[in-house]
LOKEVEX-218566 format. One record per residue (C-alpha): chain; residue in one letter; x, y, z. Coordinates in Angstrom, 3 decimals. Layout:
unit|code|c1|c2|c3
A|a|X|Y|Z
...
***
This chain:
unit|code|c1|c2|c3
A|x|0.000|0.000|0.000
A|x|2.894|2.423|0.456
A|x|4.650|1.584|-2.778
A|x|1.193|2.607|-4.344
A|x|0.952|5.569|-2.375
A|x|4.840|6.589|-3.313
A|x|3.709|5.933|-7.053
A|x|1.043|8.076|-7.334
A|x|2.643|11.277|-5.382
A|x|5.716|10.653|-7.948
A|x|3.109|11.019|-10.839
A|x|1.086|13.680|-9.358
A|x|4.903|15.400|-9.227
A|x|5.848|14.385|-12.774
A|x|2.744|15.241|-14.367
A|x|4.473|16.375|-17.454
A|x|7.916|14.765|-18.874
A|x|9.936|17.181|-20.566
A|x|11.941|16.559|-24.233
A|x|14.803|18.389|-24.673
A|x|16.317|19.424|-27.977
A|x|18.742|21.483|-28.983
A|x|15.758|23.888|-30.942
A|x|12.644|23.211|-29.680
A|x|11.022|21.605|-26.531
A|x|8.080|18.857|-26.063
A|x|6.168|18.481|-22.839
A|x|4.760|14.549|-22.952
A|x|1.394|15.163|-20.817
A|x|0.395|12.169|-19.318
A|x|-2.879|12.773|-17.746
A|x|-6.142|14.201|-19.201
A|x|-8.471|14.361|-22.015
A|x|-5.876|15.456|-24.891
A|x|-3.483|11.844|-24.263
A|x|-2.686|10.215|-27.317
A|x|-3.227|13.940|-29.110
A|x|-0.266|15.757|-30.025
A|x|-0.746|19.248|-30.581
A|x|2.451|21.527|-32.225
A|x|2.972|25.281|-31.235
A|x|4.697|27.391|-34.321
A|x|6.182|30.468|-32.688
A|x|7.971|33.185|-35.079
A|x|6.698|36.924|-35.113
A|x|8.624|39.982|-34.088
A|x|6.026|41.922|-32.234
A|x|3.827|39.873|-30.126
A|x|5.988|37.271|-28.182
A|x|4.645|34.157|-29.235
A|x|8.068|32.546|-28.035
A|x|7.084|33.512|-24.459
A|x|2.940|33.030|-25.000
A|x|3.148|29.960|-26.825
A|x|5.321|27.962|-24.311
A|x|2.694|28.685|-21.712
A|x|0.162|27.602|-23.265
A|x|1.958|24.498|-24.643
A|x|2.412|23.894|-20.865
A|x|-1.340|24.183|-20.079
A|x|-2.248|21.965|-21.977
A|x|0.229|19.610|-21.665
A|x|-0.029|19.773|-17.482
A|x|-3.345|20.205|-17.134
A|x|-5.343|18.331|-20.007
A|x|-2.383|15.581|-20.821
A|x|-1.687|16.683|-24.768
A|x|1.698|16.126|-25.773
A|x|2.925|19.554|-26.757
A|x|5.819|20.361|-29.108
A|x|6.643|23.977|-29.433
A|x|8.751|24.994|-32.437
A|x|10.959|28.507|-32.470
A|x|12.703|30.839|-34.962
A|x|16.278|29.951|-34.385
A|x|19.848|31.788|-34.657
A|x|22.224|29.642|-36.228
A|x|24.637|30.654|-34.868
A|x|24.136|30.235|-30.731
A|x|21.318|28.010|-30.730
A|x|18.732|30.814|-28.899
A|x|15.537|31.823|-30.226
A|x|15.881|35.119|-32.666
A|x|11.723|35.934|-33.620
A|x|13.759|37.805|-36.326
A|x|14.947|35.095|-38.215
A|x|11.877|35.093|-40.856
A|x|13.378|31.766|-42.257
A|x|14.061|29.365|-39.365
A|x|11.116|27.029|-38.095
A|x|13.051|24.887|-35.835
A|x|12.192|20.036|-36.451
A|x|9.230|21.237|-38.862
A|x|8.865|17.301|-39.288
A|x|7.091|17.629|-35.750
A|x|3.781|18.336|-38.050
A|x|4.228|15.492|-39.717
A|x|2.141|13.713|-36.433
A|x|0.466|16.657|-35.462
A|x|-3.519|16.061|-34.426
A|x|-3.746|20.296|-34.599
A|x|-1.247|23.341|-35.211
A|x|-1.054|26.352|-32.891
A|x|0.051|29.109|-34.591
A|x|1.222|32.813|-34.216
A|x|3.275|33.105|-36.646
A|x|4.173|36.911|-38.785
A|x|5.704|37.422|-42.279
A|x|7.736|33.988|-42.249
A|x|9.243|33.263|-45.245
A|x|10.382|29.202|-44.301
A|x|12.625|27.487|-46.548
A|x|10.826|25.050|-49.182
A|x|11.499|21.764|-47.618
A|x|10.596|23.808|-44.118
A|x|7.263|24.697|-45.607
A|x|6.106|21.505|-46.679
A|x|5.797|20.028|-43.795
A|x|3.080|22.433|-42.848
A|x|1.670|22.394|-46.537
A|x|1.111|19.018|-45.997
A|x|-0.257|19.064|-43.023
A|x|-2.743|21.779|-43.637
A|x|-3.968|19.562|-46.867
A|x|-4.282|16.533|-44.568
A|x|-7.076|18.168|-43.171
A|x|-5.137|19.058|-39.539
A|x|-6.839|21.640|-37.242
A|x|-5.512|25.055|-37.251
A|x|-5.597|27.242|-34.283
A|x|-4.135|30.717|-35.187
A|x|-3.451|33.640|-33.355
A|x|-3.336|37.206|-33.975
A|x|-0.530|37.860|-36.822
A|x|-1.108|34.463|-38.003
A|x|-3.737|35.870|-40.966
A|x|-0.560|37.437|-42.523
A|x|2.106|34.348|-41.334
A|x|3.464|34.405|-44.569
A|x|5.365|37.349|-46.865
A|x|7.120|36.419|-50.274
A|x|8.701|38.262|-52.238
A|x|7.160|39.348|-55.591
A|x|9.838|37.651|-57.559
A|x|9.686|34.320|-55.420
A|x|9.997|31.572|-57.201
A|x|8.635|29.443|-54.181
A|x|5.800|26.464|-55.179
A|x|4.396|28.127|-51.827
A|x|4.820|31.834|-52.839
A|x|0.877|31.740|-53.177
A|x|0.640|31.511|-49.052
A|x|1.931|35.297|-49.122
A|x|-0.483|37.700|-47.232
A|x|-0.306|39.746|-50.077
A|x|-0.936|36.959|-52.681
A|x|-2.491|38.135|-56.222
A|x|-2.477|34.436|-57.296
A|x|-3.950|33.260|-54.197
A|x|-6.156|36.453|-52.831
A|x|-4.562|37.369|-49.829
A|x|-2.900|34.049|-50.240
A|x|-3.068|31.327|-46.431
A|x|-4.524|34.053|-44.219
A|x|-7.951|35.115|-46.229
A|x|-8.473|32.168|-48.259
A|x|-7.961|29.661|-45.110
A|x|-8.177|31.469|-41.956
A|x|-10.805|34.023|-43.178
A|x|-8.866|37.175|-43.382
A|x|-5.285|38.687|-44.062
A|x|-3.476|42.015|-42.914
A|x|-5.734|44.716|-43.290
A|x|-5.276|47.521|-40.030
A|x|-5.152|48.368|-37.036
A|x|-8.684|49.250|-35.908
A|x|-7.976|50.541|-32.697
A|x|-5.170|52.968|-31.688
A|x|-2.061|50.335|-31.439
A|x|-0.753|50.240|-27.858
A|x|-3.556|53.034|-26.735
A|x|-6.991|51.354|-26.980
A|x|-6.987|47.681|-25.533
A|x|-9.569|45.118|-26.464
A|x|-12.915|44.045|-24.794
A|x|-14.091|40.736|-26.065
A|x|-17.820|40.972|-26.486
A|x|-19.917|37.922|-26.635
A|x|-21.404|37.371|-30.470
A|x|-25.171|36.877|-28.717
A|x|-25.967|34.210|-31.962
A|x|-23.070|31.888|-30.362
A|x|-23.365|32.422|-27.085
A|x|-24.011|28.774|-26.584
A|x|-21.181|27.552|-28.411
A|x|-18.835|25.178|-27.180
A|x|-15.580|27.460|-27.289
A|x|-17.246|29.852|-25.002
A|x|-18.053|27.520|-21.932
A|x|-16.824|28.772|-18.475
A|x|-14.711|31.816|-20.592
A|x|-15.894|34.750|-18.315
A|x|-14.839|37.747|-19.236
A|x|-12.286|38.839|-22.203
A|x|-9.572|41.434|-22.294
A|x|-6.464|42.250|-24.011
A|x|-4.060|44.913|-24.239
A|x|-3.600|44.500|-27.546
A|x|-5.620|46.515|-30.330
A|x|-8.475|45.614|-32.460
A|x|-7.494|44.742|-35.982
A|x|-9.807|45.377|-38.962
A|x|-11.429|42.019|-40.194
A|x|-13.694|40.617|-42.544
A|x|-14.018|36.747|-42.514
A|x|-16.219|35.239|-45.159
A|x|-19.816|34.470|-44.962
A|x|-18.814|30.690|-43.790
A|x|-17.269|32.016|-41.135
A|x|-18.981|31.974|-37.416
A|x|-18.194|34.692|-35.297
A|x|-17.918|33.990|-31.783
A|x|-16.646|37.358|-29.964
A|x|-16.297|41.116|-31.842
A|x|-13.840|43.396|-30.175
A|x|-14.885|46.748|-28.336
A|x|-12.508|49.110|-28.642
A|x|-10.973|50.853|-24.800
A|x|-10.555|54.273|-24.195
A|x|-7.046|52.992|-22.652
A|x|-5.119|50.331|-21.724
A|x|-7.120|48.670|-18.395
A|x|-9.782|46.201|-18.614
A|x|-11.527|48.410|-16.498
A|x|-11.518|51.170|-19.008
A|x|-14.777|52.553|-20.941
A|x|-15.404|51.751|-24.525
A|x|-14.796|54.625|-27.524
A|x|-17.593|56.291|-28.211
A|x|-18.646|56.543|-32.089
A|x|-18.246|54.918|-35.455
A|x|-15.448|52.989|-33.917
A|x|-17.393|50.501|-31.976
A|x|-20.248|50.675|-34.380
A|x|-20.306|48.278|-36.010
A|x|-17.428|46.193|-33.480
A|x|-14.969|43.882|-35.294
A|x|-14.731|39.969|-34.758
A|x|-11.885|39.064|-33.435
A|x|-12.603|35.539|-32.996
A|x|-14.586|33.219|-35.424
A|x|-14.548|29.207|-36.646
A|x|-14.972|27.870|-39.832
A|x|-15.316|24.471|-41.933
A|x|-12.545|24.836|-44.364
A|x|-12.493|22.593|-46.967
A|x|-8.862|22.896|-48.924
A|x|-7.725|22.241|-52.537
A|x|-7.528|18.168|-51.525
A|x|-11.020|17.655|-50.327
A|x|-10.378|17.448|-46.949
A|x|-11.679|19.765|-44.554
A|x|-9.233|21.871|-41.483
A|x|-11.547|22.772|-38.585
A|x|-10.585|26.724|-38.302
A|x|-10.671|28.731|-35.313
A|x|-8.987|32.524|-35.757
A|x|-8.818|34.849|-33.169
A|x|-6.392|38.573|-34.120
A|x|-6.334|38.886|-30.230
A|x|-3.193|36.688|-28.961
A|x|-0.361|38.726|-27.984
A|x|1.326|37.174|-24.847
A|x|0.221|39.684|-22.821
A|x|-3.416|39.077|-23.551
A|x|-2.840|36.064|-22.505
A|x|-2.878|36.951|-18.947
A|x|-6.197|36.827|-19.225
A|x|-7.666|33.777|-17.921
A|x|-10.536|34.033|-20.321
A|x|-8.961|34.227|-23.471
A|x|-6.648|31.141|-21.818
A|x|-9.732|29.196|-21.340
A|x|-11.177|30.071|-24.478
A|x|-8.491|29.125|-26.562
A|x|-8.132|25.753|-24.892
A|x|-11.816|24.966|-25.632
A|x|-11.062|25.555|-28.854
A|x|-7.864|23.172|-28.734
A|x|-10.818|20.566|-27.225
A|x|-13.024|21.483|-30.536
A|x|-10.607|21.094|-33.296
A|x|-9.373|17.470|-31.434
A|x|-12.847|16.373|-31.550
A|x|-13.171|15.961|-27.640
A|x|-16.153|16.787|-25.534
A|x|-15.725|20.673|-23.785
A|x|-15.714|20.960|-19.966
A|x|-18.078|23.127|-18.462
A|x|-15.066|25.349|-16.872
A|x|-11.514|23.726|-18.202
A|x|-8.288|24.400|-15.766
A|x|-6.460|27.300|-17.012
A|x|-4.159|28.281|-14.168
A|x|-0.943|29.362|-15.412
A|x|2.415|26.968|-14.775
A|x|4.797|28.713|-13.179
A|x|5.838|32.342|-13.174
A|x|4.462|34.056|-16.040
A|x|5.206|37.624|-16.404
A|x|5.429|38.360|-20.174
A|x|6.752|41.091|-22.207
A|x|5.119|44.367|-23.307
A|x|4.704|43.499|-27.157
A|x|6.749|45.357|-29.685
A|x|9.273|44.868|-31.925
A|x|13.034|44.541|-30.907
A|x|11.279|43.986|-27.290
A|x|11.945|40.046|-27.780
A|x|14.506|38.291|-24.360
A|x|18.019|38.191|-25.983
A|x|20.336|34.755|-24.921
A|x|17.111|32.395|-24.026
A|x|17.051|28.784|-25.618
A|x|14.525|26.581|-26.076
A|x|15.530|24.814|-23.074
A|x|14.827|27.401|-20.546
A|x|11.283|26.513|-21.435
A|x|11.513|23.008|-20.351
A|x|10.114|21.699|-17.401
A|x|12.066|19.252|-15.054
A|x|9.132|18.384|-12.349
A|x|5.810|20.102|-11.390
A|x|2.956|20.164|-9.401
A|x|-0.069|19.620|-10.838
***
């Protein structure tokens, strides 16, 4: 009986066994709902800190729903740390290759060929795409590319507005609210207040701005963005044309791509790492993790944070300098 009792405090300690790598970290959940799924985090954008974000939600769901979670980084060459600059690095892009969904929040990458197919292919599997703020315009090509996946470009003639509009539902289009002025107030869509991804989400604010957005008509809108008067979640909304009509800033959709199979969509332009401090976006975006993996929603899913989290103010050139992919792994934790 006190073997047993030994065993189970060891895995109630060990919830989550990390996998190191020299460019990219994997937390092997054990427990929970998401075993047996693997879900793969694509960091790489020079303004919103998905390298610090993305790792903390990676951990989430690892610790506290039992996903396996790989998290891939934009990596310097030459020293091994993660550079958000480095447009061309994905670090073990093979990791889609067993992906059940992608988490993305990704801006203006511009991968290598052999890099990019591995999400080409699986995006035309079918896999579940979960994409986060900068993620409608992941992808910038040069005019005179002579990429096969040039097309993805945000900016796409071939493609209209190339991954971001014709998968996601929109591409770059503006800032809507006054960037780093007017935070964001997530405001229930009241035609899907039932849904799923909104189940025990509470309230929803982030410091981040409203961005313009359009998704197509087969697109669901689940919360439009009010526009602050400042920075505080607290703060009043703008009076005016600005908040009439409010933007979506998140929304599903049933995609079905150029091989006939069909990637279960959810977008959201809010996603900066500071937003997610708040536990409703948090929970909201793991019900959504729940959705695309075909698994039954909680009525209130655990979205306490792991650790210290304490990320920083979004901008660009405001990425950590010297951290490695490492420093995100975990060695032992309490559930």
């Amino acid at each position: 009986m006190k073997s047993r009792i030994i065993s189970i405090l060891i895995c109630l300690l060990s919830l989550v066994v990390p996998s190191r790598a020299a460019d990219f970290v994997t937390y092997e959940g054990t427990f929970g709902p998401g075993k047996g799924k693997h879900i793969v985090f694509l960091t790489g954008d020079e303004e919103y800190r998905s390298e610090e974000g993305l790792p903390q939600m990676a951990k989430i769901l690892a610790i506290r729903h039992g996903f396996k979670c790989t998290v891939l980084f934009s990596i310097n060459p030459t020293d091994g740390t993660i550079n958000p600059d480095m447009k061309h690095s994905l670090s073990n892009p093979a990791a889609l290759d067993t992906a059940d969904v992608i988490f993305m929040l990704n801006r203006f990458r511009e991968w290598p060929d052999a890099t990019m197919k591995h999400f080409v292919d699986a995006y035309l599997a079918g896999k579940p795409i979960i994409a986060l703020r900068t993620s409608t315009h992941a992808f910038s090509y040069g005019r005179n590319s002579s990429s096969p996946y040039a097309r993805y470009s945000w900016d796409s003639a071939d493609w209209k507005g190339g991954f971001g509009k014709q998968v996601l539902g929109e591409t770059w289009i503006s800032h809507h609210g006054h960037h780093k002025v007017e935070a964001t107030r997530g405001v229930v869509e009241a035609s899907s207040k039932e849904d799923v991804i909104l189940r025990g989400v509470g309230e929803i604010f982030g410091n981040s701005d409203v961005y313009g957005a359009t998704p197509p008509p087969d697109a669901k809108i689940i919360v439009r963005g009010q526009v602050l008067k400042g920075m505080k979640e607290g703060d009043a909304a703008v009076e005016g044309k600005k908040n009439d009509p409010m933007q979506p800033v998140v929304w599903t959709r049933l995609y079905k791509n150029e091989a006939g199979k069909t990637n279960k969509i959810l977008t959201t332009t809010m996603g900066a790492a500071t937003d997610l401090e708040n536990e409703g976006l948090r929970r909201l975006l793991v019900n959504g993790v729940y959705w695309a993996a075909g698994l039954e929603v909680s009525a209130k899913a655990d979205v306490s944070l792991i650790g210290e989290y304490k990320p920083t103010m979004y901008g660009f050139g405001s990425s950590k300098k010297g951290v490695k992919p490492d420093d995100h792994a975990l060695v032992q934790t309490k559930p």
